[in-house]
N, C-alpha and C positions, 0 to 999 in steps of 0.2 A: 504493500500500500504506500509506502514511502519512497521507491524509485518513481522518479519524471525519466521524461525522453531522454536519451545522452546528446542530442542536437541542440543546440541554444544560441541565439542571438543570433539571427540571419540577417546579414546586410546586403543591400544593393548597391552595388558601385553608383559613383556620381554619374558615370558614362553609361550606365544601366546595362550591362554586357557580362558581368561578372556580380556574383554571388560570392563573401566571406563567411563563413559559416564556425562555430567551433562546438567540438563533440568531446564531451567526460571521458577521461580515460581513466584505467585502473577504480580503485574507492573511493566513494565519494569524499573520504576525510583525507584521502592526498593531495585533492583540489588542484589535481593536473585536467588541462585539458588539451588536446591536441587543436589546430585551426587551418582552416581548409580554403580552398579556392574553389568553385563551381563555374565554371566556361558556361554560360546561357545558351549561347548558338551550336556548340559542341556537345554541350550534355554530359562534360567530363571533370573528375575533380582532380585535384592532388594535395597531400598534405604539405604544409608547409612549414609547419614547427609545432613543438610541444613545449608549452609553459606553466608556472604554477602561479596559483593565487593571480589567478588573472579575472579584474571584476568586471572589464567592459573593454571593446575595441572602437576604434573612431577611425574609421577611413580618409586621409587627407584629402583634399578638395580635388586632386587631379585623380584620387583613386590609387597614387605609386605606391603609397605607404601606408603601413599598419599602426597607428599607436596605441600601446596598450597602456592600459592602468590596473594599477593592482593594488589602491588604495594608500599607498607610499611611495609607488615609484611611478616613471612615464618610461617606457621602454620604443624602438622603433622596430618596425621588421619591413620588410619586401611585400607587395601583395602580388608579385607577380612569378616571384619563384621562390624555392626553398633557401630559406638564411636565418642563420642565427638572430636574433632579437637582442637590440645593443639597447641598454639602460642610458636615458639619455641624464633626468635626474632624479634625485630622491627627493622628499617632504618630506615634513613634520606637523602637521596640523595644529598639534598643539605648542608649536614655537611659530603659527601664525602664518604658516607657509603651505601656500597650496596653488593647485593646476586652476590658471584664470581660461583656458583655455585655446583655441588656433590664432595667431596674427592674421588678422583680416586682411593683409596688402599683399600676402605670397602665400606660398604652398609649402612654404617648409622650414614653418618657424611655429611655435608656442610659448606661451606665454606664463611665468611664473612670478607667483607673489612671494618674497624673501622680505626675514625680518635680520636689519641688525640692529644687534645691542650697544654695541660699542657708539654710534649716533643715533640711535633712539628712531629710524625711519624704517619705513614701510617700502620695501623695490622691490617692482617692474621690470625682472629678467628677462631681455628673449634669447629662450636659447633654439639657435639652430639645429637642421635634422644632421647637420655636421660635425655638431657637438660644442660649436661657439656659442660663446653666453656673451651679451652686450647688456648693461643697465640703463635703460628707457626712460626712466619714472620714477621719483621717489615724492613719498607724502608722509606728513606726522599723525595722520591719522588714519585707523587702519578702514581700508576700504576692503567690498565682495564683488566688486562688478568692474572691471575694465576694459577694454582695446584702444588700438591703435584702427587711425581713416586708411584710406587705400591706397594715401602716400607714407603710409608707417608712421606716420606724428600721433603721439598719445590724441586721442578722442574724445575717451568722456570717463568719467569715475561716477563709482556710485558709492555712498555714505551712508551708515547709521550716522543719525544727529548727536553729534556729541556733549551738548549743553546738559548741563545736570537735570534744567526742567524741560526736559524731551518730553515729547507726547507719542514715541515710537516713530516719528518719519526718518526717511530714505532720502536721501538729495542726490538728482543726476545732475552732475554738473560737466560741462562742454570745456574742452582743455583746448586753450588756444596758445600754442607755445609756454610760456610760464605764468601763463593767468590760467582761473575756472570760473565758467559764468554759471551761475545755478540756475537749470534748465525747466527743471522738474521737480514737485515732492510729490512723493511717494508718503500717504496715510498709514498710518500703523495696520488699517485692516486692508490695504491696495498692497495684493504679491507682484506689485509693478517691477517691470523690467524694461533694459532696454534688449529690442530684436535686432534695429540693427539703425545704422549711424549712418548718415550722408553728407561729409564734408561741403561739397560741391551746394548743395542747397542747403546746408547746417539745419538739415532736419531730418527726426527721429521717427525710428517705426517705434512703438510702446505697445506692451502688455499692459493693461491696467483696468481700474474697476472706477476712475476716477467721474464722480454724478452720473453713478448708474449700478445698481443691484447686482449686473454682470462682467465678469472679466472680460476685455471685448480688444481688438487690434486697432489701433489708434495711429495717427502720424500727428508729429508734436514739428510743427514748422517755424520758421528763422524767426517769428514775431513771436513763436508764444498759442498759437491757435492750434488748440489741441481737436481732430475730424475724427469720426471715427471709421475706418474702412470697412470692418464688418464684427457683428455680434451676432449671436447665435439665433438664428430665423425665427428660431421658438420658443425665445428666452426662457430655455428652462436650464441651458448647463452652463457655467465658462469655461473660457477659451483654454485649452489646454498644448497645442501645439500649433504652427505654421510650416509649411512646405513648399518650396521653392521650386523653381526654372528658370536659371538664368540671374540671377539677383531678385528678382523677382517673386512677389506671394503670391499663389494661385491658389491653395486649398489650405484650411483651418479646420482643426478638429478641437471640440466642444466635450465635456465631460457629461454623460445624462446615465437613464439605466444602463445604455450601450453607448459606445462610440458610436457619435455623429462625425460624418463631412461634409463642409459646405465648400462651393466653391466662390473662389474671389473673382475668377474671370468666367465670364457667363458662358464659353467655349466649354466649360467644364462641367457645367451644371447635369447634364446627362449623365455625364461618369459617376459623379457622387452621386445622385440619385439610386444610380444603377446599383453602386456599391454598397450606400447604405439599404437597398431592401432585400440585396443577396446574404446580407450579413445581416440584417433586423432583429435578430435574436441571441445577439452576441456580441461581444468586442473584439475589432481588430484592430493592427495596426496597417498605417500605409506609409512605402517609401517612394517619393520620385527619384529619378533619377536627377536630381539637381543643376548637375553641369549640361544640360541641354535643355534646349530652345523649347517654352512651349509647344511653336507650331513643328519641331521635328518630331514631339513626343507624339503631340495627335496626330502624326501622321505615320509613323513606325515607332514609337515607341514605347517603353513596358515598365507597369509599375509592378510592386510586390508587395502584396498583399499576406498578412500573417496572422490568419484567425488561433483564437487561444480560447478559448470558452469550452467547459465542460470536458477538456480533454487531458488526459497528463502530457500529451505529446501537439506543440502546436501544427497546423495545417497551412502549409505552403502555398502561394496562387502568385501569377505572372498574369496581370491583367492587361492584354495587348488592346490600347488606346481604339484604334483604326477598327476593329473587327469588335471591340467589346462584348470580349470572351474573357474567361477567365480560364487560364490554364494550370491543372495541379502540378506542383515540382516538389524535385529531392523524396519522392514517394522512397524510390530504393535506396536512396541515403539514409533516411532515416530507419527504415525495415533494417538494413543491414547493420545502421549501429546500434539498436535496440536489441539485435538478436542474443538469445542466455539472457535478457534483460527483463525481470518480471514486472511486468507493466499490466495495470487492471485497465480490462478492455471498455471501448468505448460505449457498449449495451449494459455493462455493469455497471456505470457511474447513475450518481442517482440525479434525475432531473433536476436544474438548479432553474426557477422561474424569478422575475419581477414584477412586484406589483403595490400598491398604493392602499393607504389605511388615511384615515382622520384622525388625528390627536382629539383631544379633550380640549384644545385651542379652537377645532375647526381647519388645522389647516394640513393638509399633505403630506405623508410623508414617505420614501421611497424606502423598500426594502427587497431582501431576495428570500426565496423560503426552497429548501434544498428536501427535497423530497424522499426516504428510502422506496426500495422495489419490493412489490410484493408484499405489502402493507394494508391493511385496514386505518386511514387515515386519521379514521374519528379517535382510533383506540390506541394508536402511536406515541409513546414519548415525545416531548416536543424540549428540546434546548434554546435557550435565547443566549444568541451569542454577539453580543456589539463589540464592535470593536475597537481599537486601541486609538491614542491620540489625545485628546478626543477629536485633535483637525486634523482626521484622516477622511478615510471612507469604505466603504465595500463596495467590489464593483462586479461585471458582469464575466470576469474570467475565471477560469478554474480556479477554484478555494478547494486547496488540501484539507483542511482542518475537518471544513463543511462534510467535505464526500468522505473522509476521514468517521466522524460520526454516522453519516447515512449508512455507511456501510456497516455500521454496528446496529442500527435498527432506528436512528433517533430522526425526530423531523427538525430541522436546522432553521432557525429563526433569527437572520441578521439586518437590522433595521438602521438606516442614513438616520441617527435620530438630527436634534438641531445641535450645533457646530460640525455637520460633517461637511466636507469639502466639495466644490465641485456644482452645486444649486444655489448659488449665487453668495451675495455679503450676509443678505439679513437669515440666512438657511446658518452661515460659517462662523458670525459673529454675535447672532440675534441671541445668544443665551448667556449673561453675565452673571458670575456671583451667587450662584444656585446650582451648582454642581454638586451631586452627593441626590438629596432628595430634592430636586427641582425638574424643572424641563426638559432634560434627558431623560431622566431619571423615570418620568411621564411617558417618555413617546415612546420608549423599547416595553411599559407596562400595557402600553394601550394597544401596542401593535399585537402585543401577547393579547389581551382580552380578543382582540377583531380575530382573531386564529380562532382561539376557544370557538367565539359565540358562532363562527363560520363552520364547525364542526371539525376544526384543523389542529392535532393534539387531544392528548387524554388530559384533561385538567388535572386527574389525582397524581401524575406523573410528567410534572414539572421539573424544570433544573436552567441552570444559568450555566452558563461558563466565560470565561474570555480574559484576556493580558493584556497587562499595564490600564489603561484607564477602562477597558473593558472588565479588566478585573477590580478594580472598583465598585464598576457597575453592579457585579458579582455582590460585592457587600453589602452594599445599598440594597439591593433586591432582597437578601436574607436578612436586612436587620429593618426594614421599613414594609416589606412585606413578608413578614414574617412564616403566613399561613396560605403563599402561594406557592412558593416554591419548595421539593423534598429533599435537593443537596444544589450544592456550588462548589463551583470549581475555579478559581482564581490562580494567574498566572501576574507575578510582577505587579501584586496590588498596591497603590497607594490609600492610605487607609485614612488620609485628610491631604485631600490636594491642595489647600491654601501651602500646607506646609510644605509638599511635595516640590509646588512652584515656588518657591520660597528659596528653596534650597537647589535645585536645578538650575533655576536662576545664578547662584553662586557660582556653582558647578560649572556650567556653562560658561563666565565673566573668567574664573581662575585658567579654563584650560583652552577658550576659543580668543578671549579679548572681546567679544561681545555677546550681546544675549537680546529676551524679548523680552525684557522686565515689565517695559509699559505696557506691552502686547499681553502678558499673562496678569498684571494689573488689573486690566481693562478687564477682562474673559474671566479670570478667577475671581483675585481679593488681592486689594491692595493690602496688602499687609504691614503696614505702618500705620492703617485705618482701623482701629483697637474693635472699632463697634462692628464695620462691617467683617473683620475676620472673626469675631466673636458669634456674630449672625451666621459666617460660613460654616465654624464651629459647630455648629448648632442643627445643622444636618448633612452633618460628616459622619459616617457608619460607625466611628472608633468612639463617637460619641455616648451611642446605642449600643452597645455590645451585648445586655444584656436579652435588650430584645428576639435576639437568632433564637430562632429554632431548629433549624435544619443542620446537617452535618456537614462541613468547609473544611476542604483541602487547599491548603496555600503552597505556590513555589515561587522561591524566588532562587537569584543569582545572586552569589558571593560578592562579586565585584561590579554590579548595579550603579552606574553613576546617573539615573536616572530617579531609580523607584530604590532610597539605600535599604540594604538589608537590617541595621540595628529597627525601622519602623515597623516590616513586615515582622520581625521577633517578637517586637514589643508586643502586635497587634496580636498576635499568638497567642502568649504568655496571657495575657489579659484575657483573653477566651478561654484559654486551660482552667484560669483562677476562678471566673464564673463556672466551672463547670462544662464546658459547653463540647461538641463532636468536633475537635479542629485536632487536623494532622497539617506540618511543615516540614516538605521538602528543600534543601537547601543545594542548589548545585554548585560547586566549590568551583567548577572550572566555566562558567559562566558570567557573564553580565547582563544585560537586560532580556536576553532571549536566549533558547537553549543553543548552545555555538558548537556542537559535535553531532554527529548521526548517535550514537549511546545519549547523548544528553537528552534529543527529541526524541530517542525511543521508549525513554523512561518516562517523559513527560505527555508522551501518548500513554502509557500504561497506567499513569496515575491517573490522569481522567479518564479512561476507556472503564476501569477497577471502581474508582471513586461513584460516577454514576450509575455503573451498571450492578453497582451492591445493591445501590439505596433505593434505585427505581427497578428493582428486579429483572433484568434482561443479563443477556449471554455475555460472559468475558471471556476474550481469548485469554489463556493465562500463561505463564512465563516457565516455559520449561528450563531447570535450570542446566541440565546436561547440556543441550541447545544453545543457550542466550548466557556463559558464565559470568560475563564481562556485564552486562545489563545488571542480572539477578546482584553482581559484588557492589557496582554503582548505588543502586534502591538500596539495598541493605543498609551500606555505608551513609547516607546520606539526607536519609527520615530520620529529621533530628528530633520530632514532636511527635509522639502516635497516642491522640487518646484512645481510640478503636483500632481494633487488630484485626479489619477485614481484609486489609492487603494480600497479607499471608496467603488467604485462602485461594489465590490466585495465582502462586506460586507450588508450578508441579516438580 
């Protein structure tokens, strides 16, 4: 249940002709993976090197070159024949030092933020695909956003406000030799950015949400007149990506239940259409080929299409413009790297659907409900599981955890409550200072009621699950709903977010140099506000501890610089003292989420064991001849057990 595809991250050359591809090799905790080249007109591949801890590949703009990232280093390789991959430089993140990105003026330079100490400045490295480093740019204040125009002169920076009474904005400011004019601000709840910079007319493509509910593509011109070029048809998602030809935007994609595409030039509008109602039930991604001409693509040319929904293995498509067809690829690339590869087929995953409930407000809210097979619907377990962030989201592509449950009998219930991302500001931001038992808190209860009353779930077998602020949610649910739910299952819970943000906050300031203070301010509690964090206090779960009734499994990670582990003990301890059914698991070789294939198999067995005691259904259980190395981990590592049902799951 826990292998995916060994195929991942397919890319389209700029020139649309070639496919880079990279396939898992050996175990997955070696985190090698081999990377491939695919000839489109040829039908033919060949390897081209094997690398490790490699997180993501970026094709350079002509397509010659590979560069890799592996979350500390930028390495380079050939995309056109077998060579070694030369390290071009390393980072440090937390000495302030990270990959800004490609130099927008050539094809074979990158750009690197370097901190020195010895003067106190922030530079602007570019280092060539040569291996020469030149310093561009230096500022005393440390900036996330830069390039260089497309005569290589610094362009524009972007800013946190550094004034002590900041209200969270962003400043893009325009570099004109050794001045900055400031262009732009960026609102604490605007995830503005710049897309791209135009010397020649000193005017800016923009991401931004600025007098308007949705993220939308803007151009910000030489006077200051911000237009906006397109937002999402059907205002119901923002803007989530842009797509080019030739410098040029032609197609934006929207976050909603599925990926949307809209097209910017009316040439296009068939294709998107076409694309989104072959895909209407799903998320995909799309790649242009970039380095060519609109009207060459609609005339011969091929985009690539990468459906992921519902499957462990994504589905390949070559969508030739001129003929609008879609054609399957890499069928036998991926069959033959899967092969000895146990992968759960595509008629055994259990249906994941979208659909829409009413809060208690009256107002919408989106979720997915993941279906088991061969079920009696009414009389099914039903888990609610939200999830983490809280400004993340759940979206329409294969969820492990989901089909992970179904497959154990449960009905999976993940609901966009409000701050999730993606349905605009007042969906992302509309809920302040009531986290715990407020407005979340509400729309993951209500979406649970409208299941019930729809005849979807056994009400007497109920359960919650979910990590970091999902598991929260987890506690809030058993200590404010005492006599809905029969167990929870909490991964990485914070057990009073005021305090959480409070101290991540820190966390963030000591080891990044900035943070969202005013941002989680705003959203949580201002915590220097005695009354309102007293108020937030006041329906935080750790408040109520005595009210649980149900039985709570908690895990957390040793080395958590998110969600610290001395809170989740505490929150423990405290529960043992009243008495109450709480087991804590502690992963010693972890941080905020389980970081080994042993760590996530353990952390499937505690909840797979946890719920399926309490709510009576099937556990696979842990043969110990079989899984030694699992069975010594659990042992080792259940540091709390008030009930000793685990055991019984261990043959």
């Amino acid at each position: 249940m826990l292998n995916k595809s060994a195929i991942k991250q397919v890319l389209l050359s700029p020139s649309g002709d070639f496919l880079i591809y990279q396939k898992e090799e050996g175990h997955q905790d070696d985190k090698l993976v081999s990377v491939w080249r695919y000839d489109i007109k040829l039908k033919t591949q060949k390897r081209l090197f094997i690398y490790q801890s490699l997180q993501y590949i970026y094709l350079s703009k002509s397509g010659d070159k590979l560069i890799l990232n592996t979350g500390d280093s930028i390495a380079i390789a050939e995309s056109k024949a077998a060579s070694s991959p030369i390290v071009l430089t390393r980072f440090d993140q937390t000495k302030y030092e990270d990959w800004l990105g490609f130099a927008a003026d050539n094809d074979h330079s990158l750009l690197m933020r370097k901190w020195q100490p010895t003067d106190k400045y922030y530079y602007v490295e570019r280092v060539s695909f040569s291996g020469s480093r030149t310093d561009i740019f230096r500022s005393d204040v440390l900036f996330n956003g830069f390039n260089v125009d497309e005569y290589g002169q610094p362009a524009f920076l972007r800013v946190f406000n550094q004034a002590d009474d900041n209200k969270g904005e962003h400043f893009i400011y325009q570099l004109n030799k050794d001045k900055k004019v400031l262009r732009f601000t960026c609102q604490w709840d605007d995830p503005c950015g710049v897309v791209k910079f135009d010397r020649q007319q000193e005017a800016f493509l923009l991401k931004t949400n600025a007098n308007s509910n949705f993220t939308y593509l803007a151009r910000l011109s030489s006077q200051g007149q911000l237009t906006v070029i397109q937002q999402d048809p059907n205002l119901y998602g923002d803007l989530n990506n842009v797509h080019w030809a030739k410098n040029q935007p032609v197609v934006t994609q929207y976050f909603g239940e599925y990926d949307q595409y809209s097209a910017i030039d009316d040439r296009l509008l068939k294709h998107t259409d076409f694309l989104n109602k072959q895909f209407s039930q799903q998320d995909f991604y799309l790649q242009l080929p970039h380095n060519i001409s609109l009207d060459r693509q609609l005339n011969d040319g091929v985009w690539l299409i990468s459906a992921v929904s519902n499957s462990v293995q994504e589905q390949h498509f070559l969508y030739h413009l001129k003929q609008q067809k879609l054609e399957p690829i890499l069928l036998q690339v991926v069959k033959a790297a899967n092969q000895g590869r146990q992968l759960i087929k595509d008629e055994y995953l259990a249906p994941r659907i979208s659909f829409h409930y009413a809060n208690r407000d009256g107002q919408h809210i989106q979720g997915y409900l993941t279906l088991p097979r061969g079920k009696t619907i009414a009389n099914t377990p039903l888990v609610a599981f939200p999830h983490g962030g809280p400004w993340s989201r759940d979206d329409g592509s294969f969820d492990m955890m989901a089909q992970f449950l179904a497959n154990r009998g449960y009905i999976v219930f993940q609901p966009n409550f409000r701050a999730s991302t993606g349905f605009g500001k007042q969906h992302h931001s509309g809920v302040s200072g009531d986290f715990g038992y407020g407005r979340t808190h509400f729309d993951i209860i209500d979406g649970v009621n409208y299941l019930l009353k729809n005849n979807i779930g056994d009400k007497d077998k109920l359960a919650m699950a979910g990590h970091s602020f999902g598991g929260l949610s987890v506690l809030t649910a058993l200590t404010f709903e005492p006599e809905l739910f029969k167990v929870g299952f909490a991964g990485a819970p914070p057990s009073h977010i005021g305090r959480s943000a409070k101290y991540y906050y820190r966390y963030q300031k000591k080891k990044f140099g900035q943070s969202r203070k005013y941002f989680m301010q705003q959203l949580v509690v201002d915590w220097h506000d005695d009354k309102a964090y007293k108020a937030l206090t006041a329906i935080q779960p750790e408040s109520h501890i005595e009210r649980i009734q149900a039985p709570l499994l908690l895990w957390a990670g040793k080395n958590d610089g998110r969600v610290f582990i001395t809170d989740v003990k505490n929150y423990a301890l405290t529960a043992q003292a009243k008495e109450k059914s709480i087991q804590l698991f502690v992963d010693p070789n972890s941080a905020h989420s389980p970081s080994s294939r042993v760590s996530f198999s353990a952390y499937l067995f505690l909840m797979e064991a946890t719920l399926g005691h309490y709510l009576q259904q099937a556990v696979e259980p842990i043969k110990v001849m079989e899984h030694k190395a699992l069975y010594r981990f659990l042992k080792k590592n259940l540091v709390l057990e008030t009930e000793t049902y685990l055991s019984h799951y261990v043959h």
